[in-house]
Wavefront OBJ file of the C-alpha trace (Angstrom):
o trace
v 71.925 -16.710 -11.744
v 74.512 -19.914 -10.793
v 73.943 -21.375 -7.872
v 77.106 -21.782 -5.486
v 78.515 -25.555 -4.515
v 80.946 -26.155 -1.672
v 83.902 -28.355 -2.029
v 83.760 -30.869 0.923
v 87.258 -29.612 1.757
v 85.758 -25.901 3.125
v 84.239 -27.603 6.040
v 87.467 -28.996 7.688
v 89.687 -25.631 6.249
v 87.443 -23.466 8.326
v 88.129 -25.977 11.249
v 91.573 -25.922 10.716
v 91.704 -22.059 10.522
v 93.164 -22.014 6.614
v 90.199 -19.185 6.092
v 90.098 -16.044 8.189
v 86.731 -14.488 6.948
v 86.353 -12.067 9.053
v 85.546 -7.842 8.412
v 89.019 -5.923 7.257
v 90.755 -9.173 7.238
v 94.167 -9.625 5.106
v 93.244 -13.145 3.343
v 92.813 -12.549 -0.583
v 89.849 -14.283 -2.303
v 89.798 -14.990 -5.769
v 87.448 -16.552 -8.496
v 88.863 -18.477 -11.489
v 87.585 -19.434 -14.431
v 87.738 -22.713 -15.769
v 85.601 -25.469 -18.946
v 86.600 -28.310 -16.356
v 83.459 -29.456 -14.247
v 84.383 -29.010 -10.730
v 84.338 -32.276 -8.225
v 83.227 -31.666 -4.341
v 86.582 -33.513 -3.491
v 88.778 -30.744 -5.367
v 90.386 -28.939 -2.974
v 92.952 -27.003 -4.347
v 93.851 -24.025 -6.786
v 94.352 -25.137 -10.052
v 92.266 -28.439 -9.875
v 90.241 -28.232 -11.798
v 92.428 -26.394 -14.275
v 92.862 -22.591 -14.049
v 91.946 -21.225 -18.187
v 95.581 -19.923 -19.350
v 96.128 -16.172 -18.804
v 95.681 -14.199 -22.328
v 93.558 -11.661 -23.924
v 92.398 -9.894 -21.084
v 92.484 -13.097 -18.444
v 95.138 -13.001 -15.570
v 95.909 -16.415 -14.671
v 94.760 -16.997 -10.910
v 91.809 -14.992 -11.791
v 90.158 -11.735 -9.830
v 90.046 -10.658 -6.337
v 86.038 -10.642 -4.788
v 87.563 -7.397 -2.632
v 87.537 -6.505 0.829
v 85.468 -8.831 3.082
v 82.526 -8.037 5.183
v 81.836 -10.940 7.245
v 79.355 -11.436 9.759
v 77.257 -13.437 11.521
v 73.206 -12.808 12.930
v 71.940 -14.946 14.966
v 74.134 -17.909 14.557
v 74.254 -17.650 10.687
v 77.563 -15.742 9.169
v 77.309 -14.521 5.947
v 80.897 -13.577 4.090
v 80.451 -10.666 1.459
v 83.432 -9.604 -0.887
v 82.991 -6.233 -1.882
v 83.386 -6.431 -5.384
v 82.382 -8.346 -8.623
v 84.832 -10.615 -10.485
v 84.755 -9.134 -13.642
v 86.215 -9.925 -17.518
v 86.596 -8.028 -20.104
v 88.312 -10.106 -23.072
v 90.610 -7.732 -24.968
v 92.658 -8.649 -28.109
v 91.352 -12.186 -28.894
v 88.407 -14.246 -26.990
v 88.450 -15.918 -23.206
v 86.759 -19.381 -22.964
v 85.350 -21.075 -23.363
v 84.406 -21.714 -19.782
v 81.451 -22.905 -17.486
v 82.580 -22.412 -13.754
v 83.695 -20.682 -11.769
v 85.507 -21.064 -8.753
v 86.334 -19.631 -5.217
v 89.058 -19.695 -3.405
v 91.588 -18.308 -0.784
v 94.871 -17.041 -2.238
v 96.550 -16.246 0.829
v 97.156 -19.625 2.028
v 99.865 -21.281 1.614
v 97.679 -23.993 -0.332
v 95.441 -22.256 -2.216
v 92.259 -24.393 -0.741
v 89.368 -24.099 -2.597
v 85.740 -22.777 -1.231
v 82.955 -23.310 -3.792
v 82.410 -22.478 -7.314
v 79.285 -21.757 -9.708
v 78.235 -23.588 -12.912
v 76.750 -21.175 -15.793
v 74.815 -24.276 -17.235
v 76.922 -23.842 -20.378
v 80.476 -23.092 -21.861
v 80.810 -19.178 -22.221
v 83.171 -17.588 -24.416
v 83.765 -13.718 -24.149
v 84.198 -12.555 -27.754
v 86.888 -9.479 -27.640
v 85.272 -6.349 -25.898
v 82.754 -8.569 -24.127
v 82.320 -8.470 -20.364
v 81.328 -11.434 -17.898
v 80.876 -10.297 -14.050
v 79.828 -12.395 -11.554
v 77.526 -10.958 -9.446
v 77.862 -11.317 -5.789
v 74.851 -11.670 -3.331
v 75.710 -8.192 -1.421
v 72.439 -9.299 0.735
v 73.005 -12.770 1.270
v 76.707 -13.295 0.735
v 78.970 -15.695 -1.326
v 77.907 -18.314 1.231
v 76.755 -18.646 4.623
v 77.886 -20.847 7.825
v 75.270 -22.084 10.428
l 1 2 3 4 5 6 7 8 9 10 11 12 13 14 15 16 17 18 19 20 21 22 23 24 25 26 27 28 29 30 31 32 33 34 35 36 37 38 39 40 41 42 43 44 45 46 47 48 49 50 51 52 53 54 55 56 57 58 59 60 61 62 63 64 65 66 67 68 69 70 71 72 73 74 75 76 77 78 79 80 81 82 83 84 85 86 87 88 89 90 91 92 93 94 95 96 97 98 99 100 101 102 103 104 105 106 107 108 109 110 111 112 113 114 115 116 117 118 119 120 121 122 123 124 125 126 127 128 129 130 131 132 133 134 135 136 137 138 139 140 141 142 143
């Protein structure tokens, strides 16, 4: 499994209040896909580069669902409630390496984190690639 990263940007969006993680909460996340290596000073959709929408890729990528977030004893775990899935369909998608999180609702798109797969990925057509989400740990946690 990828390990998540945090763009350095996260920390001073959740002070600013660009992220409302809460439980039943109307901000849309989203993971893209993308073959550009991610830099912890990105901080917005699209950089690095979104792959181009075709063959069974929406541009802007998939929704992680409904949020469950929470916190125990000072740490706060968010949960989306489903996994970013792919299914390439009339050609291939890729290739990519990373993926990455972040809040669509906002007016700027910030970005949260993403994953690196170790190595490019390219879903042949009728292939599948989910991400699975930590449904025990979250996406990430705050403490």
């Amino acid at each position: 499994m990828a390990s998540f990263n945090k763009f350095y940007c996260f920390v001073q969006d959740v002070a600013s209040a660009l992220h409302d993680m809460r439980t039943g909460t109307t901000h849309v996340y989203k993971v893209y896909l993308t073959n550009t290596a991610p830099v912890a000073t990105n901080a917005v959709y699209n950089t690095p580069a979104d792959l181009p929408p075709g063959n069974g890729y929406a541009g802007g990528g998939n929704s992680i669902g409904a949020i469950t977030g929470a916190q125990t004893a000072g740490t706060f775990r968010l949960v989306g409630e489903s996994d970013p899935s792919w299914t390439a369909s009339g050609g291939s998608i890729g290739p990519f390496q990373y993926a990455v999180l972040y809040n669509s609702t906002s007016a700027t798109q910030p970005l949260i984190g993403w994953w690196d797969y170790g190595v490019p990925v390219t879903l042949t057509n009728g292939n599948t690639f989910t991400i699975d989400l930590d449904q025990a740990n979250g996406v990430l946690t705050l403490q």
